[in-house]
C-alpha positions as CSV (number, residue, x, y, z in Angstrom):
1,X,5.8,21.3,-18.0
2,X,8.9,21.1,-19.8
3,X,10.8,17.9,-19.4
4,X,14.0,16.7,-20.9
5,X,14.0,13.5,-23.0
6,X,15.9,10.5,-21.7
7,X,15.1,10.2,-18.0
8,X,13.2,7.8,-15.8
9,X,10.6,6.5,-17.6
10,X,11.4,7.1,-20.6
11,X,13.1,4.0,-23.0
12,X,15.2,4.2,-25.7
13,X,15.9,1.5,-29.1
14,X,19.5,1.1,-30.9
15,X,19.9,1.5,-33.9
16,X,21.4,-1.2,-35.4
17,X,20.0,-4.3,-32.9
18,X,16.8,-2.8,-32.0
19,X,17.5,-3.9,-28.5
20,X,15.0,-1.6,-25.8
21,X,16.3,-0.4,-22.6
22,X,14.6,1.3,-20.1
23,X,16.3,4.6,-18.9
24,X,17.4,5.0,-15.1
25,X,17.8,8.5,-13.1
26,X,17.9,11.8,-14.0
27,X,21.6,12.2,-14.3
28,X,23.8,10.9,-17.1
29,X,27.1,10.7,-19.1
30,X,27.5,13.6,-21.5
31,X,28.0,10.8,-24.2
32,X,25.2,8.2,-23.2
33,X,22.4,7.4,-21.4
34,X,22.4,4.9,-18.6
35,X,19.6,2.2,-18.8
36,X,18.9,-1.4,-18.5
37,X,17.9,-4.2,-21.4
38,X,14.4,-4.9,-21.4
39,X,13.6,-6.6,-24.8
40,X,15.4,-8.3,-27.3
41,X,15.0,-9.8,-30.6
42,X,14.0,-13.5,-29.9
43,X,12.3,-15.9,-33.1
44,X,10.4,-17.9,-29.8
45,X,9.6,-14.4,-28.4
46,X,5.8,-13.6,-27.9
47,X,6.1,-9.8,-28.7
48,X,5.9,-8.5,-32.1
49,X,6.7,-5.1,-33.0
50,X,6.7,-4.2,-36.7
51,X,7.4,-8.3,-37.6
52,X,10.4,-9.2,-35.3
53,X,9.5,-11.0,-32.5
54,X,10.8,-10.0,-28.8
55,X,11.3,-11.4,-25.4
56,X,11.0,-9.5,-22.1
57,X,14.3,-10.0,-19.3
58,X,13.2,-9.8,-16.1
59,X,16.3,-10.3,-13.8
60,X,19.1,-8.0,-13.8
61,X,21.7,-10.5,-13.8
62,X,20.2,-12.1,-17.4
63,X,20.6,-8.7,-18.6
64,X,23.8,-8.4,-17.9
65,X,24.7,-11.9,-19.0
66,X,23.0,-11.6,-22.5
67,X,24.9,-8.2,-22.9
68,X,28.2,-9.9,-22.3
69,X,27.8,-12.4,-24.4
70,X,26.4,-10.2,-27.7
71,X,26.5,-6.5,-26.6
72,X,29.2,-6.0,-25.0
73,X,29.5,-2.7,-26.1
74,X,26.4,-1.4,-23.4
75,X,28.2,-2.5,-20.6
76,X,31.2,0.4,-19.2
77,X,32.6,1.2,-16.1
78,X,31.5,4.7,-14.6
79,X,34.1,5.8,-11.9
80,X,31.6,8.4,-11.1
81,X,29.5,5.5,-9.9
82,X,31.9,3.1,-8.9
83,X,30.0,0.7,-10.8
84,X,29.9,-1.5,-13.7
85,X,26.6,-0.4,-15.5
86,X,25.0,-1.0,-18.6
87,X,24.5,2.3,-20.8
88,X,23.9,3.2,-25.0
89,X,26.1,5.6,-26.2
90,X,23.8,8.5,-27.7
91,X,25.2,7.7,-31.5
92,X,23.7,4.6,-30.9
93,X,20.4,5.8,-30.1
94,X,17.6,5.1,-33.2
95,X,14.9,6.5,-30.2
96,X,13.8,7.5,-27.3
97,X,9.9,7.1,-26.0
98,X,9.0,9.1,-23.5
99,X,5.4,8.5,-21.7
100,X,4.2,12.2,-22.3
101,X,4.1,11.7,-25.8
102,X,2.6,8.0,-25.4
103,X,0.0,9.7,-23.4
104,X,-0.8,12.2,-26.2
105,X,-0.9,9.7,-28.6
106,X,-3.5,7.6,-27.2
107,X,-5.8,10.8,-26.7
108,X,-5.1,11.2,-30.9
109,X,-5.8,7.7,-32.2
110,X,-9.2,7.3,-32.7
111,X,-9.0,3.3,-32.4
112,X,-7.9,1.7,-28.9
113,X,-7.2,-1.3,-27.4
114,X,-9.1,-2.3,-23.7
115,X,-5.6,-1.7,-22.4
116,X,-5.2,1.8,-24.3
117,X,-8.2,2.6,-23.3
118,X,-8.0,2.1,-19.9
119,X,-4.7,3.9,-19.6
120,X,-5.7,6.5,-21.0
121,X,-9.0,7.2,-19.1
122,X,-6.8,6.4,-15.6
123,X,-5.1,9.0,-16.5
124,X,-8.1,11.1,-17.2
125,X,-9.2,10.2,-13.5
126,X,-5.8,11.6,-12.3
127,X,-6.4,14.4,-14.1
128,X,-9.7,15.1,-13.1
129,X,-9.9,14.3,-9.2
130,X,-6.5,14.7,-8.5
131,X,-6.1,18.0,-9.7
132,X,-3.3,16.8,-12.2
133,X,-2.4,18.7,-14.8
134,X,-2.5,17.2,-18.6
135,X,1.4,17.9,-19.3
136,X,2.5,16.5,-16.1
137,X,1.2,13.0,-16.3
138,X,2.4,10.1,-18.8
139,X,1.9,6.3,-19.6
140,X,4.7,4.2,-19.4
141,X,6.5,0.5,-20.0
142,X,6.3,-2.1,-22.9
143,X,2.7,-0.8,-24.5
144,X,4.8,3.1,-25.1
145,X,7.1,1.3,-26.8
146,X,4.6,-1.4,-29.0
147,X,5.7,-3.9,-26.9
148,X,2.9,-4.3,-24.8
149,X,0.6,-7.3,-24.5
150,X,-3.0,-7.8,-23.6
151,X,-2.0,-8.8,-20.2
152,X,0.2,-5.6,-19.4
153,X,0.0,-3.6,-16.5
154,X,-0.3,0.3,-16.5
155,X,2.1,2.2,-16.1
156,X,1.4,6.1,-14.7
157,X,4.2,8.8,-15.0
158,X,3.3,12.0,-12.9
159,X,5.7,14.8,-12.9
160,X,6.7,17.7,-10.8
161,X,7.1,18.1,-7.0
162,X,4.5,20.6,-6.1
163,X,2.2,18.3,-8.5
164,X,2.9,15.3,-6.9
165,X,3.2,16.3,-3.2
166,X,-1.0,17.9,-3.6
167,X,-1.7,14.7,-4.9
168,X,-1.3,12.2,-2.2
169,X,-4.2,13.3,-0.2
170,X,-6.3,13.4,-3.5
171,X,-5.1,9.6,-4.4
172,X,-6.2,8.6,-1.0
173,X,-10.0,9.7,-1.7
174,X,-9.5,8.3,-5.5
175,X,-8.7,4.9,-3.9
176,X,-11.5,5.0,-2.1
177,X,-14.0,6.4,-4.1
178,X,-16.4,3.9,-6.5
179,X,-15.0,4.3,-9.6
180,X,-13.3,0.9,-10.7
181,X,-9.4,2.2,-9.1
182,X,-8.7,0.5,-5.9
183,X,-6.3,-0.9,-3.7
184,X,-5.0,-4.3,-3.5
185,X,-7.3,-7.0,-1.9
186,X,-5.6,-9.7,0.5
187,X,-5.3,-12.4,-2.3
188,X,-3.6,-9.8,-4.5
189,X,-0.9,-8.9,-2.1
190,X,-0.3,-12.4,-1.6
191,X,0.1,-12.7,-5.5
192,X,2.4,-9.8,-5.3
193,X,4.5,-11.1,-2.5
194,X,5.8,-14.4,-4.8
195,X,7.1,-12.2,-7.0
196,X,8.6,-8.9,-4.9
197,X,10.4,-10.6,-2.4
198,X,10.2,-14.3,-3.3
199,X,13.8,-15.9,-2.5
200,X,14.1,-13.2,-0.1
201,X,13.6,-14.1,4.1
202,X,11.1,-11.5,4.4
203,X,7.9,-12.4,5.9
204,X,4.6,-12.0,4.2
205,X,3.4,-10.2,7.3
206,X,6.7,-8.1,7.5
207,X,5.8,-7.6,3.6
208,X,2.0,-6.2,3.9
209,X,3.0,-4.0,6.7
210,X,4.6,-2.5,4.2
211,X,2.3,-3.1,1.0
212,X,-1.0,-2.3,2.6
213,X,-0.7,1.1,3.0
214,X,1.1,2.5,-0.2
215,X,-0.8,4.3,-2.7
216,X,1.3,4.1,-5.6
217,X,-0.2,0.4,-6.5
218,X,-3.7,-1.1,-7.0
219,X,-5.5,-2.3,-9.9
220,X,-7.7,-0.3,-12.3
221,X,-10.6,-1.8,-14.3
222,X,-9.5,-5.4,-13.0
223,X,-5.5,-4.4,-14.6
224,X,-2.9,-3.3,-12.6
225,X,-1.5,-0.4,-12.0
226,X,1.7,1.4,-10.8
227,X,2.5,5.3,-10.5
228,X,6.0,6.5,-10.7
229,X,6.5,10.2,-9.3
230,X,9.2,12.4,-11.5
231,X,10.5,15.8,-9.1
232,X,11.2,19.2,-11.2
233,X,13.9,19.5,-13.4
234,X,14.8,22.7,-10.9
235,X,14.8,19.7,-8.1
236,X,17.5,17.5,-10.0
237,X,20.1,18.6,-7.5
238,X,23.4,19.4,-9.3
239,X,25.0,16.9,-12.5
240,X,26.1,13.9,-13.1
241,X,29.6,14.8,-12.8
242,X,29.2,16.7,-9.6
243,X,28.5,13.4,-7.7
244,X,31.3,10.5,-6.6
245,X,30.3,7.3,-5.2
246,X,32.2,4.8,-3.8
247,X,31.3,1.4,-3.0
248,X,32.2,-0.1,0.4
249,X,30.5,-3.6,0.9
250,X,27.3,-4.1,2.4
251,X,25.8,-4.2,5.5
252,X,22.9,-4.6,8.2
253,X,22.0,-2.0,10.2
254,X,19.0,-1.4,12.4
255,X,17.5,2.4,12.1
256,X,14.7,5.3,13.2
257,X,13.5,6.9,10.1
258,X,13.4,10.3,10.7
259,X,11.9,11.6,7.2
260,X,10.1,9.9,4.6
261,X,9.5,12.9,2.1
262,X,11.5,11.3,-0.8
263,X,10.0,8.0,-0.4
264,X,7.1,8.1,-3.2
265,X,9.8,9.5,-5.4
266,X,11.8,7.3,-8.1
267,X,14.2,7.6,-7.2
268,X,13.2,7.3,-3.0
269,X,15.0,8.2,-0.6
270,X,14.8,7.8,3.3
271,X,16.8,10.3,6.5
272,X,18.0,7.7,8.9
273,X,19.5,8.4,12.3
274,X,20.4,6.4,15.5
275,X,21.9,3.6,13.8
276,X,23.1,0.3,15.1
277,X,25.1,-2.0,12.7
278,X,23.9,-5.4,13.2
279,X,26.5,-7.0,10.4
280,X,29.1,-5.6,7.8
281,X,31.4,-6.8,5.4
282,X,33.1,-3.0,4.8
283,X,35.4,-2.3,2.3
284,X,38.4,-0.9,3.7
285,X,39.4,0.7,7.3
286,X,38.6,4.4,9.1
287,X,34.8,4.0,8.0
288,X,32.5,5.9,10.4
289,X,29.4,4.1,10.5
290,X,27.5,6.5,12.6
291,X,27.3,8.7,9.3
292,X,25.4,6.8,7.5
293,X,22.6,8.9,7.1
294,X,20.3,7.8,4.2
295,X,18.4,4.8,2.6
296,X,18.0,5.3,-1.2
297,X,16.8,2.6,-4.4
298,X,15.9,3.1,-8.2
299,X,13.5,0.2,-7.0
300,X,9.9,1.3,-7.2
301,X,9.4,-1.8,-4.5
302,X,10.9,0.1,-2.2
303,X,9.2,3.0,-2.7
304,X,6.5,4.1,0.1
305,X,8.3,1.6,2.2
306,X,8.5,3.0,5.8
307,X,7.3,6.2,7.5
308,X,8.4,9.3,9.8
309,X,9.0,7.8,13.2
310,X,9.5,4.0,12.0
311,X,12.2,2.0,13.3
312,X,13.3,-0.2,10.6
313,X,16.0,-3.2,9.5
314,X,17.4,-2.0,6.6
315,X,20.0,-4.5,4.1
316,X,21.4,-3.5,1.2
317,X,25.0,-1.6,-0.5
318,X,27.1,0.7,1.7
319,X,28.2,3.6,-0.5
320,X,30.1,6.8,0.4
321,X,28.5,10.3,-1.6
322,X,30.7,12.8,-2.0
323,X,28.7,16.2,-4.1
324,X,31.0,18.4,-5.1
325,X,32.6,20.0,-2.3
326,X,30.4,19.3,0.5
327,X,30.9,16.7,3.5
328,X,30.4,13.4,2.5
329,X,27.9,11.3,3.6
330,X,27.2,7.7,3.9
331,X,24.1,5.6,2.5
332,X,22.6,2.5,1.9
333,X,21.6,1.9,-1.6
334,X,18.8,-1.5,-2.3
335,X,19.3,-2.8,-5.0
336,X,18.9,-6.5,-5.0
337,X,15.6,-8.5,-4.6
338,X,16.2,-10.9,-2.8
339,X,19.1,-9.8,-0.3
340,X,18.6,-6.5,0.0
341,X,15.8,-4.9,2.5
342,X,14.1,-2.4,4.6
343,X,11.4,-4.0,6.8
344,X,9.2,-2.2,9.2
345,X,10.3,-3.7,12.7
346,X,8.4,-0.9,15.2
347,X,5.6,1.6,14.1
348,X,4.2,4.9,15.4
């Protein structure tokens, strides 16, 4: 399967500060490549990749606020996005690691960590009982890029739709299957829920209802895992340019989820209807709120969230989409860990 470098999944090093980003969406700038910081050079870092030590940024906000104060130059304005966003211009790119060729790799190298070994054979187990073809499935985060440490989790990138929509009753079986790839136990969720939603008012109850039943997640050979589903090229609707967003405050709404396709996909998407606004601070006047129509996040916690026939409470970024010439629509985009939200309030 043929798949274009610098996409989800895939993360890219500068060239002259050998800072690592991690590369968001399918859809970019014909000059760069939106993505967020993820490592920089640190002396006190405990990361070492070919003798400069690194340190990992977790929260979104420090990555902003390290980027303002010494690389300024990945932060820009996209009026496509109506968003201030960080981004590497491509002339500044020294490389970009994509988790096909990581995968390949660690089926060369005749020498492998417990880690590298267990990501690769996991994804010999997806390949094998899921039906999964060897060129659509890749191993992401900080081991692709030598970054990795003994403690790191695996991360599994599967690629194309067709692929991806045959494998979810297989990954069911898998999970259930003896052959050291699981689901979460009780205590694990609990672990899990300190550290997705902690901050947040979301209930650990509200949480598993959520968590318990997503395959995407689980822990193989005692590590953790995490599988991100890529769609087709051919399903990347339209271009970066042919999309407009517009940014008009947030809000609270409580809605029936009428389809759920999109949701194991990064990024997921949800088809809302019936929607009651329980709170909004909207930007601007003449805003129809019956159109909002979708739930969408670049989040893989909210991935696999809710299901056909759900109602659910939903918190997060009102945008307007406009796609080149057709009606525009209205969605909520989640962003935020601890204030944004889509919690499971009546099932099937």
């Amino acid at each position: 399967m043929n798949i274009p470098k610098g996409i989800e999944g895939d993360y890219l090093e500068t060239k002259d500060d050998h800072l690592f980003f991690d590369i968001k969406g399918y859809h970019h700038p014909r000059d760069r490549k939106i993505c967020f910081l993820r490592f920089v050079p640190d002396q006190n870092g405990e990361r070492i990749k070919e003798g400069r030590k690194y340190r990992k940024i977790y929260s979104l906000d420090e990555r902003y606020l390290k980027l303002e104060e010494k690389y300024p130059q990945f932060i820009f304005f996209s009026k496509e996005l109506d968003l201030r966003v960080q981004g590497v211009k491509n002339g500044d790119i020294e490389k970009i690691y994509t988790p096909k060729e990581y995968y390949k790799l660690l089926n060369l190298k005749k020498e492998l960590t417990k880690l590298e070994l267990h990501s690769r054979n996991l994804c010999k187990l997806l390949i094998t009982d899921g039906s999964i073809p060897e060129d659509a499935i890749g191993i992401s985060g900080s081991p692709m890029i030598g970054l990795g440490l003994a403690d790191s989790d695996i991360d599994i990138m599967i690629y194309g739709t067709h692929n991806i929509l045959e494998f979810q009753d297989k990954l069911k079986q898998i999970l259930l299957t003896p052959n050291d790839c699981r689901s979460y136990n009780l205590s694990e969720y609990k672990d899990h829920y300190k550290w997705r939603v902690g901050g947040s008012n979301i209930s650990f109850e509200s949480f598993l209802k959520s968590e318990k039943r997503k395959l995407h997640q689980g822990k193989y050979h005692g590590i953790d895992f995490f599988i991100r589903y890529i769609k087709d090229p051919n399903d990347w609707k339209g271009t970066y340019y042919d999309y407009q967003f517009k940014n008009l405050g947030r809000i609270k709404v409580k809605a029936n989820l009428i389809d759920s396709t999109n949701s194991i996909f990064t990024p997921c998407s949800y088809e809302i209807s019936c929607v009651k606004v329980l709170e909004s601070k909207i930007i601007g006047k003449s805003i129809k709120l019956d159109n909002i129509s979708e739930v969408s996040s670049f989040r893989g916690r909210f991935c696999e969230q809710a299901i056909e026939g759900e109602s659910v409470l939903v918190e997060g970024k009102l945008e307007e989409v406009r796609f080149k010439t057709d009606e525009p629509h209205l969605r909520i985009l989640l962003t935020d860990q601890i204030h944004d939200k889509m919690i499971v309030i009546a099932s099937n």
